[in-house]
ROMAR-772303 format. One line per field, with one value per residue (C-alpha): residue in one letter; x, y, z. Coordinates in steps of 0.25 Angstrom, whole numbers, m for minus. Example, Ala and Ser with C-alpha at 12.3 -4.5 7.8 and 13.67 -1.06 7.14 Angstrom:
2
rest	A | S
east	49 | 55
north	m18 | m4
up	31 | 29
//
This chain:
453
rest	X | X | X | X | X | X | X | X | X | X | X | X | X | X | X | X | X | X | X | X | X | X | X | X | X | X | X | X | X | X | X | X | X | X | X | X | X | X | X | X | X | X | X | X | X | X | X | X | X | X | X | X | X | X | X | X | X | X | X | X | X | X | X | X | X | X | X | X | X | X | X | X | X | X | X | X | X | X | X | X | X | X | X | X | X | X | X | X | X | X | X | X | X | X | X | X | X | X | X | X | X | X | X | X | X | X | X | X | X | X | X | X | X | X | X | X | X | X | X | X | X | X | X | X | X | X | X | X | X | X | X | X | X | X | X | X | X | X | X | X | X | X | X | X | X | X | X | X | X | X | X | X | X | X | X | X | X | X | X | X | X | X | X | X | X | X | X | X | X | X | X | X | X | X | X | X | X | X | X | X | X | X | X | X | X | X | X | X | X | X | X | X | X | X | X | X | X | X | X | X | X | X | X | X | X | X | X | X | X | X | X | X | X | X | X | X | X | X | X | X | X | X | X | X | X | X | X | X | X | X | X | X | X | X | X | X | X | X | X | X | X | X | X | X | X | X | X | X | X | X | X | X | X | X | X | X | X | X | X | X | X | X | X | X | X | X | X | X | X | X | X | X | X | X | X | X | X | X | X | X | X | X | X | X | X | X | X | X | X | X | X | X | X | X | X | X | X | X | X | X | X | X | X | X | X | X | X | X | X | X | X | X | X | X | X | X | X | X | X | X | X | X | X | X | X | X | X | X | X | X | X | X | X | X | X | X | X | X | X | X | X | X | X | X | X | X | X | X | X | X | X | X | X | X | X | X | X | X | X | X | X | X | X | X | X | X | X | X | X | X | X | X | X | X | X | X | X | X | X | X | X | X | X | X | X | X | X | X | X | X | X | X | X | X | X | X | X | X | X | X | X | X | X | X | X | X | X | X | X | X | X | X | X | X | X | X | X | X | X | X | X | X | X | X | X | X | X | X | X | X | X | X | X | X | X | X | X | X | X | X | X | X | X | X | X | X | X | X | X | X | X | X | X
east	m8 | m2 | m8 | m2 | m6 | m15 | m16 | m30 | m39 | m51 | m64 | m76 | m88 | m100 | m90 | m77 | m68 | m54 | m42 | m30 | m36 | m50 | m59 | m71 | m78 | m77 | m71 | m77 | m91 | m91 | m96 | m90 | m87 | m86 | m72 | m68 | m54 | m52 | m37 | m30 | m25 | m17 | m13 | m26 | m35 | m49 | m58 | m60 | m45 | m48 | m36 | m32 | m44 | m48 | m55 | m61 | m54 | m64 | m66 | m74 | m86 | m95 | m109 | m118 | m110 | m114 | m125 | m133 | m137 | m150 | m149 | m149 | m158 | m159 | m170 | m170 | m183 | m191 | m199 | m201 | m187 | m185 | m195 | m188 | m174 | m181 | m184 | m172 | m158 | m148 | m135 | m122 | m130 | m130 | m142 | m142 | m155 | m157 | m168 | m168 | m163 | m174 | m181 | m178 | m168 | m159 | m172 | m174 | m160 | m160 | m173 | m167 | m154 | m162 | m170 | m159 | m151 | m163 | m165 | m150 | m150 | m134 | m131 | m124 | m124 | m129 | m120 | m128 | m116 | m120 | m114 | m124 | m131 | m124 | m125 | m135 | m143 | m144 | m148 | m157 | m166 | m164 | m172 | m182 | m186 | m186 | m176 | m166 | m151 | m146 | m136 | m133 | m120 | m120 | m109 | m110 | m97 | m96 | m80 | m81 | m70 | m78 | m89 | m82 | m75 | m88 | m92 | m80 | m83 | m97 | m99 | m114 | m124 | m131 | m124 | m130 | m124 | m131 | m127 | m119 | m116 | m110 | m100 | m84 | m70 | m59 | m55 | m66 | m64 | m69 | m83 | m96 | m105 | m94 | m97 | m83 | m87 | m101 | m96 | m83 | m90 | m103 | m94 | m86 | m99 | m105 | m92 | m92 | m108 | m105 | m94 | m102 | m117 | m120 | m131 | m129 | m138 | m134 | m140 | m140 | m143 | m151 | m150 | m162 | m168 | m169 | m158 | m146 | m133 | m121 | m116 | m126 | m116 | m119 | m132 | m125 | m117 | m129 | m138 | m151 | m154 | m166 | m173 | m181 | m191 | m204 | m217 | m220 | m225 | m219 | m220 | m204 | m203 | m191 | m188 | m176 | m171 | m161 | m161 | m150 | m160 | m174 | m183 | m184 | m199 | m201 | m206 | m203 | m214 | m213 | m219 | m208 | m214 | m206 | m204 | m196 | m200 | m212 | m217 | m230 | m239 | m251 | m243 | m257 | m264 | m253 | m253 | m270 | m276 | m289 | m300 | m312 | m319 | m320 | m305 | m302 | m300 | m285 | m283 | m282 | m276 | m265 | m259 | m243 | m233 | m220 | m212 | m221 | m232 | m244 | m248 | m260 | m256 | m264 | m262 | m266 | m266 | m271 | m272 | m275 | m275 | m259 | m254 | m244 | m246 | m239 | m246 | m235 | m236 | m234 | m229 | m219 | m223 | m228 | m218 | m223 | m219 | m230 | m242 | m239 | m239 | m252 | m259 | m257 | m262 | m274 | m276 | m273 | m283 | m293 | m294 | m291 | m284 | m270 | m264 | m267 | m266 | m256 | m254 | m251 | m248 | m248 | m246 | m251 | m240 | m230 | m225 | m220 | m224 | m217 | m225 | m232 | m245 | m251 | m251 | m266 | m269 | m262 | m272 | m284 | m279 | m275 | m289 | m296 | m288 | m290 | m305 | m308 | m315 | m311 | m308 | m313 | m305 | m308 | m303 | m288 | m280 | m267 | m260 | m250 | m257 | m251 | m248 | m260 | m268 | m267 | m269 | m257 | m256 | m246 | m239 | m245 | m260 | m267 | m258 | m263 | m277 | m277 | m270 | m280 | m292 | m288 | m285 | m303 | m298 | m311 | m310 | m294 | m292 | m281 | m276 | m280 | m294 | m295 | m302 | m306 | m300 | m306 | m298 | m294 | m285 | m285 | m284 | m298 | m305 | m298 | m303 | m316 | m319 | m312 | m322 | m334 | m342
north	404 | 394 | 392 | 389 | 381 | 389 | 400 | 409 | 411 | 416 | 412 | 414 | 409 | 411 | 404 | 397 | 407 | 409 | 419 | 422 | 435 | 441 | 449 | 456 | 450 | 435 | 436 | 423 | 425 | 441 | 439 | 450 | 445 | 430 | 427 | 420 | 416 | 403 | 394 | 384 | 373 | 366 | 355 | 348 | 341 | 345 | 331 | 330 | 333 | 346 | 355 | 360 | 364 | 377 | 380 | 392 | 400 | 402 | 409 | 412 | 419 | 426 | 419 | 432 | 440 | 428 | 432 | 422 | 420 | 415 | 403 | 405 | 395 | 390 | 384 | 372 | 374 | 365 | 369 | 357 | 354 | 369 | 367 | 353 | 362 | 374 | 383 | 380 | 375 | 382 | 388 | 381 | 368 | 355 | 344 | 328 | 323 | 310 | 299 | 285 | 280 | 286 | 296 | 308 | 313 | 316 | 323 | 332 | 335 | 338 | 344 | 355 | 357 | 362 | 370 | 376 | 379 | 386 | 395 | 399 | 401 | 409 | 409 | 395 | 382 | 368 | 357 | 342 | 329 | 317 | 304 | 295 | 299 | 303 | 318 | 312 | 306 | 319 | 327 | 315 | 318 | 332 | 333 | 323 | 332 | 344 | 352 | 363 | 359 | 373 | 379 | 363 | 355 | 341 | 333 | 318 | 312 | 304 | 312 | 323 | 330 | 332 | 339 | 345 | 352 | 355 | 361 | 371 | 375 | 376 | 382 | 377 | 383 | 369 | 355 | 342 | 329 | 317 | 309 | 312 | 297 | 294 | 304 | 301 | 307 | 299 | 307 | 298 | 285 | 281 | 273 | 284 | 283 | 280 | 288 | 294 | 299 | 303 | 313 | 318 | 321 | 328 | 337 | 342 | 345 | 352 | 359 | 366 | 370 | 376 | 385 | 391 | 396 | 381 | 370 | 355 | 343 | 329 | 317 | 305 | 290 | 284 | 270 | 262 | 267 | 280 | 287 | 297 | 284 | 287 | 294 | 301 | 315 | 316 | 320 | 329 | 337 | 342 | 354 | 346 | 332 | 329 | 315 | 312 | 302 | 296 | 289 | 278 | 287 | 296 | 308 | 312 | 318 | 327 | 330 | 336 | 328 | 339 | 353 | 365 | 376 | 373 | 363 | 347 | 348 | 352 | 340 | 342 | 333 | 329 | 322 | 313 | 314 | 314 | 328 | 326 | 329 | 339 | 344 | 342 | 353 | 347 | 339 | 335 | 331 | 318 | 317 | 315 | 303 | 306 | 298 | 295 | 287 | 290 | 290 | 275 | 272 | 276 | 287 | 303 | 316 | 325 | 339 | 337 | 346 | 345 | 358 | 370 | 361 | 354 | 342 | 334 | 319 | 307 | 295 | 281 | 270 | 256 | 245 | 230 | 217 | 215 | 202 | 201 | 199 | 215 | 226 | 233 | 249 | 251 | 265 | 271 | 286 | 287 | 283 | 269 | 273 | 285 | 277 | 265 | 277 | 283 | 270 | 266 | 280 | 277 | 263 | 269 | 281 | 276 | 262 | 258 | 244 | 244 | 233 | 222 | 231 | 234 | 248 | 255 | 271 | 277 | 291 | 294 | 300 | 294 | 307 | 303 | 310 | 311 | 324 | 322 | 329 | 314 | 306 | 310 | 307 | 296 | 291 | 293 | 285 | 274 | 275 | 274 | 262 | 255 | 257 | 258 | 272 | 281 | 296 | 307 | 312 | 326 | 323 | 326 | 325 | 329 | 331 | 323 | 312 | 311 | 298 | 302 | 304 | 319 | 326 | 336 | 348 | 349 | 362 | 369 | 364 | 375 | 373 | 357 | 361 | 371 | 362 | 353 | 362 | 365 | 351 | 348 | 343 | 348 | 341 | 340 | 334 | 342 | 347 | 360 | 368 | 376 | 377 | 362 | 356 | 346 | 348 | 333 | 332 | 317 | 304 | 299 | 313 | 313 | 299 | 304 | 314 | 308 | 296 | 300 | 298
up	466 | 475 | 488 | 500 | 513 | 521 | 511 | 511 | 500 | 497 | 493 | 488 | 495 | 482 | 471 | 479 | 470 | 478 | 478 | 487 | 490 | 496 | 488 | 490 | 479 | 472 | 457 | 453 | 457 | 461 | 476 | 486 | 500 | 495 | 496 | 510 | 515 | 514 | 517 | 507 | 514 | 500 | 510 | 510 | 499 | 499 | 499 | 484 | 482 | 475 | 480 | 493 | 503 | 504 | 519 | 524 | 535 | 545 | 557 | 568 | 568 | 578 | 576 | 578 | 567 | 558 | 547 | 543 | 529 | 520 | 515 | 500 | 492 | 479 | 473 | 467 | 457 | 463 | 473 | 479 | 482 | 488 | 498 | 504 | 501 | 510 | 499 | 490 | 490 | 500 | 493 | 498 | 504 | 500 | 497 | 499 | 491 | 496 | 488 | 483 | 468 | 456 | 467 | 459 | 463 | 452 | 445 | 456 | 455 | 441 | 442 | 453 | 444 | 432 | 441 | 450 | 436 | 431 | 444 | 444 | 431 | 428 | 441 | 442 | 439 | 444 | 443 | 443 | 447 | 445 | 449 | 445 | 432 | 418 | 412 | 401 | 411 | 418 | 406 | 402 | 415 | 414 | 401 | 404 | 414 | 404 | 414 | 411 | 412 | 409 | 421 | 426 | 424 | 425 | 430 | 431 | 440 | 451 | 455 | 465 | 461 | 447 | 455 | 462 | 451 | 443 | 454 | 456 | 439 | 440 | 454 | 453 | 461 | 463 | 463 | 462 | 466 | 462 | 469 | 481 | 481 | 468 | 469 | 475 | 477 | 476 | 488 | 496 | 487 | 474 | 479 | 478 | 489 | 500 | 514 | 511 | 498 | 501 | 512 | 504 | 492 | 499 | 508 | 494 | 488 | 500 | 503 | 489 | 489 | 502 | 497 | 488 | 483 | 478 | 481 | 482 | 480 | 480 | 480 | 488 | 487 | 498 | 506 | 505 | 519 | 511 | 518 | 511 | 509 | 514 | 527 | 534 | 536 | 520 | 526 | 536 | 526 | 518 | 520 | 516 | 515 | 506 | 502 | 492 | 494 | 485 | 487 | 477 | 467 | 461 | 472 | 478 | 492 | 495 | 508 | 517 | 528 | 531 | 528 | 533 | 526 | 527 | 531 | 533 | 532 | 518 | 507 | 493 | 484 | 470 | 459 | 450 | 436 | 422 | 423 | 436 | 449 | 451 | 464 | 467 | 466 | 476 | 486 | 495 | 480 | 483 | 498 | 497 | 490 | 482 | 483 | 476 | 487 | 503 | 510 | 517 | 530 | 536 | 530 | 532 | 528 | 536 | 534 | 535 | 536 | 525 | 527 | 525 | 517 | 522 | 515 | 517 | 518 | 518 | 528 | 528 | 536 | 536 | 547 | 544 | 554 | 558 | 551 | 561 | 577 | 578 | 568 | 562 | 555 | 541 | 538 | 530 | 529 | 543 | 554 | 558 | 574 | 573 | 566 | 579 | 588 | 583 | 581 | 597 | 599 | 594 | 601 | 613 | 612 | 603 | 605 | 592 | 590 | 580 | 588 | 576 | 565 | 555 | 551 | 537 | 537 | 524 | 518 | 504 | 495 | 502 | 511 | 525 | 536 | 552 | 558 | 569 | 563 | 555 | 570 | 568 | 553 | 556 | 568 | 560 | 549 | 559 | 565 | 553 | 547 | 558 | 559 | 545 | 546 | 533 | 537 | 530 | 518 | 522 | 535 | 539 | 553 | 559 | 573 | 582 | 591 | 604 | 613 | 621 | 609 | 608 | 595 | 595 | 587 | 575 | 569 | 558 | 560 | 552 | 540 | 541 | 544 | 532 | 522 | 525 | 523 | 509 | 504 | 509 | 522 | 528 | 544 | 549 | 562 | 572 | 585 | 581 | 578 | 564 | 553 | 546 | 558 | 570 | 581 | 590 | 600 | 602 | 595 | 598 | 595 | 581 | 579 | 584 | 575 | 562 | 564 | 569 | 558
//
């Protein structure tokens, strides 16, 4: 049928089927309702130069007659990566998975392909493009991890339009780029990577999974600051931004920067061994360091907070004779400017000299920590550095220390206090009175009671 400029069509919103006429139910995919009126402009070239631009004809609406809907998830397999997803993927949103060259990424990605085709069994497909490896290499990892590759289709191109066209024949219910970067339309030039190309080919991809019931994943290189290359509105165009991260072992944090549907708290934790990547069952087994002899000075325990969990870390500190005329702070996990703030807290309430000292702020497993609840760990394990007296390893601490040297409450204290109880934490030091807890409300009664023995 020819179309004219400015003819109307109709469309389905599950599966993109379209016809000249409204029916009450899709003849492609069989949903009722699902056909909305759409207008054909055949004047003008969509980006990838795939036929004329088909745009809804939208109206206003009164905002109280809206009805708002569930987001509807999809899980991924892996728990681990639902929790940083906010219980599992959202239908019609898309994902920028962000992390350094040999991190993983491509295994978790396979890893949630084989998984994600083995939950939606019949239902559909999942389509896996890749710019930057071969079909054999794919397969190669695929069965040195013993996964699954039933229900996934492989397509290794760097071309946009050749995605984009697997992607209107398949009609996949999850997509996964790897890597956003390598792809190119020659709409946008011929060079990958380009911020032109970058924004063109993301907004294609996330303008087709927003049309329908689909989920999208891609991947992205990072600069050597650890930040996502490219334009910063790639970022801005995505539902979820999420970065993969790793200690020098071989433990891999995932964590969301930016999330639409869920929260920026949660922290996904695995383990990368020749099976893949495996959550950890006993994330506070890592974060605590068993010892066969009494616990060394500058170190001590605290509850944190990562989304709905409670982890008990272990932080450490260290001071030693400044080999310079200015002390300097050493600290990669802990912001550098909260440790100099603590540390003149306690010269200035406590007396305790760290003028001439420089200072080294460790904490185990490699996790970084920003809330406000370790300002009193961290205190203690300055104090007991710098005087060389070991705290108990029973012992644990937490709360927000003050200017003033106030030791603040923090939220969720009973769940900390409890955590700690049931890792043999049997004294922890907090603004608040419960079970197993001391309760301090400065800097110098803390450091009273931790030492004074």
């Amino acid at each position: 049928m020819a179309k004219k400029n400015g003819s109307i069509m109709y469309k389905c919103s599950s599966c993109g089927y379209s016809q000249p006429r409204w029916l009450g139910r899709c003849p492609e995919c069989g949903e009722w309702n699902s056909l909305e009126e759409i207008i054909i402009d055949s004047n003008k070239i969509s980006p990838a130069g795939r036929g004329s631009i088909q745009s809804e004809k939208v109206k206003p609406v009164s905002l109280s007659t809206v009805k708002a809907q569930k987001n509807v998830r999809l899980s991924t397999g892996i728990e681990e990566f639902d929790r940083v997803l906010g219980g599992g993927a959202t239908k019609r949103s898309a994902i920028l998975l962000g992390g350094e060259p040999g991190i993983g990424k491509s295994t978790l990605l396979i890893q949630t392909a084989a998984q994600t085709a083995k939950t939606i069994n019949d239902k559909g497909k999942v389509l896996y493009v890749s710019g930057e490896e071969s079909c054999e290499q794919i397969k190669e990892r695929a069965d040195r991890l013993n996964l699954n590759c039933n229900n996934i289709s492989i397509l290794c191109t760097s071309r946009l339009e050749d995605a984009l066209d697997a992607l209107d024949s398949l009609n996949p219910v999850l997509v996964i780029i790897d890597s956003i970067q390598t792809i190119y339309s020659a709409e946008a030039g011929m060079i990958p990577g380009t911020v032109n190309q970058l924004k063109y080919c993301a907004n294609e991809f996330i303008g087709w999974v927003k049309e329908r019931d689909s989920i999208l994943i891609m991947t992205a290189h990072v600069t050597k600051e650890g930040t996502i290359a490219g334009p910063k509105s790639l970022e801005h165009m995505v539902d979820t931004v999420i970065s993969f991260e790793r200690n020098n072992d071989d433990i891999r944090f995932l964590h969301a920067q930016k999330n639409r549907f869920g929260s920026i708290d949660e922290i996904g934790i695995f383990s990368m061994t020749e099976e893949g990547l495996i959550p950890l069952d006993d994330p506070n087994s890592f974060f605590l360091t068993k010892r066969s002899e009494n616990q060394p000075a500058g170190v001590i325990c605290t509850p944190v907070f990562e989304g709905t969990r409670v982890f008990l870390v272990e932080i450490q500190a260290l001071t030693v004779p400044s080999k310079a005329s200015v002390s300097r702070i050493y600290s990669e996990k802990i912001d550098n400017g909260r440790v100099a703030r603590i540390a003149a807290v306690i010269e200035k309430r406590c007396g305790l000299s760290f003028n001439d000292q420089d200072i080294y702020v460790n904490v185990a497993g490699g996790i970084k920590l920003s809330e406000s609840s370790i300002d009193a760990a961290i205190a203690v394990a300055l104090y007991s550095a710098r005087t060389d007296l070991p705290v108990s390893s029973n012992t644990a601490a937490f709360g927000e220390l003050s200017l003033a040297g106030e030791i603040r409450s923090v939220n969720k204290a009973k769940q900390r206090i409890k955590a700690g109880k049931n890792l043999g934490f049997t004294t922890i030091y907090c603004p608040e009175k419960e079970e197993s807890s001391v309760k301090v409300e400065n800097i110098k009664q803390l450091v009273k009671n931790v030492f004074s023995k």
